[in-house]
N, C-alpha and C positions, 0 to 999 in steps of 0.2 A: 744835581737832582732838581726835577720840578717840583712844586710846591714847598710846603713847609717841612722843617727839618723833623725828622725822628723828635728829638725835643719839645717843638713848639706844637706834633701830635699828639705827644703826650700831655702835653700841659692843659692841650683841650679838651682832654676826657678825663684827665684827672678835676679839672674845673668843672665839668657837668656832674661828674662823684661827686663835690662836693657840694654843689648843687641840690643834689639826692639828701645828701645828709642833713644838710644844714637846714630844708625844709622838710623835713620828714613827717612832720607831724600835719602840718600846712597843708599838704598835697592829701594823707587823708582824710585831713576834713574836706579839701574840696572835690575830692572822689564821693565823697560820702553828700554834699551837699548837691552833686548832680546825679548823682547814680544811685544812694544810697546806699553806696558798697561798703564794705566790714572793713576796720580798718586789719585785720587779718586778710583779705581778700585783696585788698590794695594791698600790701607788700607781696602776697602771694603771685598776683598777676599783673600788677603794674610796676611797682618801685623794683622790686624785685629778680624780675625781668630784664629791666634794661641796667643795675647794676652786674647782673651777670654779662652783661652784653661788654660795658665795660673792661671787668674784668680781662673777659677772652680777650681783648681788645688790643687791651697792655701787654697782656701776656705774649703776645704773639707778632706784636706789629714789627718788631728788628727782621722775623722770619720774613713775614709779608713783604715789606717793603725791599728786600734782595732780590737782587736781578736775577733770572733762569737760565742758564745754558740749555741752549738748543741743539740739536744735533742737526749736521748739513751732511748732504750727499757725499760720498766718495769725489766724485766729479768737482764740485766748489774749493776743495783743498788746494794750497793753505787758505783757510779763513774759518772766522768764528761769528756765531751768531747767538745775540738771548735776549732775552724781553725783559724790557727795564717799564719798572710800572708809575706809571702817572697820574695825578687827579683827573678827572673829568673839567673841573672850574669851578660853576655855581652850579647849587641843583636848590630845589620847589620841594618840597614836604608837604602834602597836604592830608593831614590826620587825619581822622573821624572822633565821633563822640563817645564810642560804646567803650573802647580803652583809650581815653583820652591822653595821657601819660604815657603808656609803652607805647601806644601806633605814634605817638611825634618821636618820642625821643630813640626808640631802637632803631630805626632807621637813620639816623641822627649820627649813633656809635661810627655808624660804617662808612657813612660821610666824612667826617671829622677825621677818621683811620686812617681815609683814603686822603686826605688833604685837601681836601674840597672846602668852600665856603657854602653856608646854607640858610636859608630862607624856610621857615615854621610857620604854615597857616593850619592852627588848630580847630578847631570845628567851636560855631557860636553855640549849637547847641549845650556844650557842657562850659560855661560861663567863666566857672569857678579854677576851673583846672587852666581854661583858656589863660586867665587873668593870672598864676602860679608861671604858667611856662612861659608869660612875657617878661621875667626877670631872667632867664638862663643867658640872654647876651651878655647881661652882668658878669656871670663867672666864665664865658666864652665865648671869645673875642672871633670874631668870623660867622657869628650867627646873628640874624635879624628874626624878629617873630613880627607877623603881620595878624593883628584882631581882624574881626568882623565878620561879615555873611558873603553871601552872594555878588554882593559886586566887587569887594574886595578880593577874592581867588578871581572871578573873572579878569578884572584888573592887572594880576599878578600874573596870568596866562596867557597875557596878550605879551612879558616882556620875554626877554632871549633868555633862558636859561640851559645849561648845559646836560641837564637832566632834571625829568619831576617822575616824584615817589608818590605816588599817590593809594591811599587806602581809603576804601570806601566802596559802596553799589556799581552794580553795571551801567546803571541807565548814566548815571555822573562820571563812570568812566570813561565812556565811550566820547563826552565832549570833553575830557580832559585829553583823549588822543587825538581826536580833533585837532586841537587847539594847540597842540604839542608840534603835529604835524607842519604846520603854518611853516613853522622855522624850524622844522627836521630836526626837533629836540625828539630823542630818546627818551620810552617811557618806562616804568615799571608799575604794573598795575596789580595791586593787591585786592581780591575783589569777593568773590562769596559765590552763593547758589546754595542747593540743598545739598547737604551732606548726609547721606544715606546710612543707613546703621544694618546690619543684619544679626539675626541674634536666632540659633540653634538650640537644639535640648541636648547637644554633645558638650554643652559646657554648664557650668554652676550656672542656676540663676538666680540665686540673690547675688553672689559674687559681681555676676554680669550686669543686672539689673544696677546696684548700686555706684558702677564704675559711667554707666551711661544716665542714672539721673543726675550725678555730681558734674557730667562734663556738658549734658543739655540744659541744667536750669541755673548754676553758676551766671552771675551777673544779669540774673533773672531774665537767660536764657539768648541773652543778648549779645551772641557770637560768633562771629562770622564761619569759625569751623566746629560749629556746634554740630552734634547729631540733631538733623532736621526733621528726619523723620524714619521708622523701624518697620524692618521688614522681616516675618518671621514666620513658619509651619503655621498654617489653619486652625492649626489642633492647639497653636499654645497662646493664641492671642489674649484670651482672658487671664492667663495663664503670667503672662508677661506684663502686661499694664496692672493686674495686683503686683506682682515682687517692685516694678519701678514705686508706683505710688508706695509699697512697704518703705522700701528707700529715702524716696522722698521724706514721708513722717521720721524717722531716723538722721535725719540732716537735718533737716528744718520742721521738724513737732509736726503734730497733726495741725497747727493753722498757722504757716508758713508766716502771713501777714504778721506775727507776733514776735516774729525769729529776729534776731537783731541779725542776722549771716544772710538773711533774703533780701537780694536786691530789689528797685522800683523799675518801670519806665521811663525812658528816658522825657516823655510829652506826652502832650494830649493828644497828636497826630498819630503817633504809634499806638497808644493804648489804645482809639479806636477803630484803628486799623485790625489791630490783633481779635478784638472784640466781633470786630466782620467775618475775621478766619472762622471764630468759635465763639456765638453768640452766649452760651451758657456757663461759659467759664467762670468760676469763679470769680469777682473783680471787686476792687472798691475804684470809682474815679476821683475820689477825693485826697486818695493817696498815692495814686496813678498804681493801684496795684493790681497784677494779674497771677493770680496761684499757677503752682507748678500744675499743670491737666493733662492728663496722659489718657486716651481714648482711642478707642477700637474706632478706625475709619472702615467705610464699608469697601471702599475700593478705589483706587488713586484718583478718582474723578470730586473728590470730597475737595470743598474751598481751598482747605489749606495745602494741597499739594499746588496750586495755583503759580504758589510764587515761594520764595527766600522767607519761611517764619518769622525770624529772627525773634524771638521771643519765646515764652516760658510756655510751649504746645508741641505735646508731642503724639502725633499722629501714628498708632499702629495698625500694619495694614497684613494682613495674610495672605500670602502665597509662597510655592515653591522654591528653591533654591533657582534651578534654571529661569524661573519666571521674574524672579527677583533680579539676575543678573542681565537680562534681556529689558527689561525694566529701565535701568541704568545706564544702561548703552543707547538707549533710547531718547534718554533728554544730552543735556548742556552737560561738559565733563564737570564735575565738584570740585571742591575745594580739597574736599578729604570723604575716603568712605572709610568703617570702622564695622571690622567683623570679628563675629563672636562669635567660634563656629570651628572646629577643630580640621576639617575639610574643606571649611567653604573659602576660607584663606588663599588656599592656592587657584581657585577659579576667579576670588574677585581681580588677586595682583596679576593674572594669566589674562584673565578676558573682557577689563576693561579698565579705564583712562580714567586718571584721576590725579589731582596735585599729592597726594597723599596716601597713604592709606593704614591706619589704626587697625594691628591685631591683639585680641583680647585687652585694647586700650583706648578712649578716645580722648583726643585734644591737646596729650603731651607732646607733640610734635610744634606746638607751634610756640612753645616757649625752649625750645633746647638751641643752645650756640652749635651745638655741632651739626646739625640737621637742618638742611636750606627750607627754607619756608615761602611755597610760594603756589599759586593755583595752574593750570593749565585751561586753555580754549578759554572757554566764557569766565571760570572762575580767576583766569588773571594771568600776564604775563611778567617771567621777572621772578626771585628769589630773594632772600635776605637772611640773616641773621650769623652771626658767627664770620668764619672765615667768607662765606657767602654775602653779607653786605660788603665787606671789603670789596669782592669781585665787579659787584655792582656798579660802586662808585671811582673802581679804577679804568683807566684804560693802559693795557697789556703792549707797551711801544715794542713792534721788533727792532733790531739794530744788530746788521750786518756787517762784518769788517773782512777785508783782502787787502791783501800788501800789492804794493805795485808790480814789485817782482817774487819771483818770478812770475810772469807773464802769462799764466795758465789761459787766458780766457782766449788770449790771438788764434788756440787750436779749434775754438768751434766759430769763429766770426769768419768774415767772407772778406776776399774770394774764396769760394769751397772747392779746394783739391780734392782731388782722390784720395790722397792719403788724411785728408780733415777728413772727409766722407765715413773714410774705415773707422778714423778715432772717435765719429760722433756716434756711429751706430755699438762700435764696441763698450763707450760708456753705457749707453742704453740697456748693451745686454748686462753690464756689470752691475749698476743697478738694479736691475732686477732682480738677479739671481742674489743678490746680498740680501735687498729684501724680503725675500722667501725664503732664505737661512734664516733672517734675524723674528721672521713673524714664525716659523718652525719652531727655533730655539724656547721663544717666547712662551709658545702651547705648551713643548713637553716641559721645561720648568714649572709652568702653570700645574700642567695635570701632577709631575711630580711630588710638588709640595700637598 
């Protein structure tokens, strides 16, 4: 076996368990002292999350780490073939700020799984959480955590690593492939864009309304596969931005600011960026706070379809179903789209591209082990979580074996007789024709069951 034994994998995700445990309270004070998030909201989405990640982890890694039999052609017999799985080496984690905690450490599970060693640059922005996750070498051994800003990830991009994870923006994406590129490091980029919402009168609307203000203003709206922005009939737009803000007062009171469950901003750069979206919002800057605002946009040409919200602004826009989905195929693919909409379901996952897609739910998708989590086109390349980080952080070795004798191979090597001639085209047709039994067999079992 390469890398580390079944054992010494487990020892290192049972070490970051306990990790979790042993600082539990730690970690949500310093979620809460960057983010202002609940310490409900930290076990919900941060702590929470990646001890489920764990879990699957253990549960599953004897499975994992067994080698595949492969099936070989008629013609290769005798021999056997199967993919025996290996680490990659060292891989680059480069978190962000907004889930400080899950974006370092779930990607981390699959690392560790896979028997890699790894390398944690947490994001400067969030201080407190940065300064928690530089003890985790403490309980396992194979990980280094690197502080700092800007020149430090730079620094850390220039050395060889055998994979880097990165989450976080486009614009920062694109020089971490850059820079990956140098040395034909393999990337995985976890990244964002707007995530579209569409929402019909064929379903409940407070039902719906309340399921899309808890999964767009959540960490005071500050995620990546948040719904970014709502698209819905002409007729319901007023109609719709009252049941969300109903919602909203129902989660977080009529003055959100007051709520102990309402998160902040993360700076003064975002708050007045957000502020530029949507001058009239709601805000205090002294608390770096921005209310949940939900608003009738006149038509996608409004600031905030501009770029990636990421913040507590939700922009309702009216038009048609076909206008909506023509809409969509029109920009960068998402991260995730999320319909609400008893028909419209089958045109968005039919007619167009997306890393995801939320029916009658938005956002549960990106904390479940069993469901790979990951963007397409602009919103990112690459998967993770569950059996899908493992995949990540492994590479899949084939390994082919034939005995010496019998001597099968001497009938198709040269000189080429006539009679090799006959036996190489007759495997050809053999081949084939099993093929088209076995892809047969396959369909009417399929359709059988």
């Amino acid at each position: 076996m390469i890398g580390p034994s079944i054992t010494v994998r487990r020892q290192r995700l049972e070490g970051l368990q306990k990790f979790l445990i042993d600082h539990h309270q730690i970690i949500k004070d310093a979620l809460y002292s960057d983010l202002r998030k609940s310490p409900q909201e930290a076990d919900l989405t941060e702590i929470g999350v990646v001890l489920s990640e764990i879990g699957c982890a253990l549960k599953n890694l004897d499975n994992w780490m067994r080698p595949r039999r492969l099936r070989l052609p008629l013609s290769y017999l005798p021999a056997s073939a199967s993919l025996v799985p290996e680490p990659l080496g060292s891989v680059l984690i480069i978190s962000p700020w907004n889930y400080p905690l899950q974006l370092a450490l779930a990607p981390l599970v699959g690392a560790l799984a896979a028997g890699n060693t790894a390398t944690i640059k947490p994001s400067e922005l969030a201080p407190a959480t940065a300064e928690i996750l530089s003890l985790v070498p403490h309980y396992v051994p194979g990980v280094s955590v690197v502080l700092g800003g800007v020149e430090e990830t730079t620094a850390l991009l220039t050395q060889d690593f055998d994979h880097i994870f990165f989450t976080g923006g486009g614009a920062v994406g694109r020089i971490v492939m850059e820079a990956a590129a140098k040395n034909l490091t393999p990337v995985t980029l976890e990244l964002g864009g707007k995530s579209p919402t569409w929402l019909d009168s064929s379903v409940n609307l407070g039902a719906a309304a309340r399921r899309i203000a808890w999964a767009k203003f959540i960490n005071a709206g500050q995620t990546c596969v948040a719904p970014d922005y709502l698209m819905c009939p002409p007729s319901m737009v007023d109609d719709v931005v009252a049941a969300i803000n109903n919602a909203v007062h129902a989660m977080w009171g009529k003055n959100p600011q007051d709520s102990h469950d309402y998160g902040r901003i993360i700076n003064d750069r975002h708050f007045e960026r957000l502020l530029a979206l949507k001058p009239d919002a709601i805000s205090d800057r002294n608390d770096l706070y921005v209310a949940p605002t939900v608003f009738a946009a006149e038509n996608t040409t409004h600031d905030s379809m501009s770029e990636e919200i990421f913040g507590p602004l939700l922009p309702v826009i009216g038009m048609e179903l076909a206008e909506a989905i023509e809409y969509v195929k029109s920009g960068p693919k998402p991260l995730a789209i999320y319909v609400f909409g008893r028909e419209a379901k089958k045109h968005f996952v039919e007619q167009t591209s997306s890393g995801a897609v939320g029916s009658g739910v938005a956002l549960l998708q990106a904390g479940a082990t069993g469901i790979p989590f990951g963007g397409i086109g602009a919103s990112g390349m690459g998967a993770y979580h569950g059996k899908s980080s493992w995949n990540t952080f492994t590479h899949m070795k084939p390994v082919i074996s034939k005995p010496l004798f019998p001597d099968t191979l001497r009938m198709i090597q040269p000189p080429y007789s006539p009679l090799k001639t006959a036996i190489i085209h007759m495997v050809a047709r053999i081949e084939n024709t099993w093929g088209s039994l076995a892809r047969r067999g396959r369909r009417e079992l399929s359709e059988g069951s």
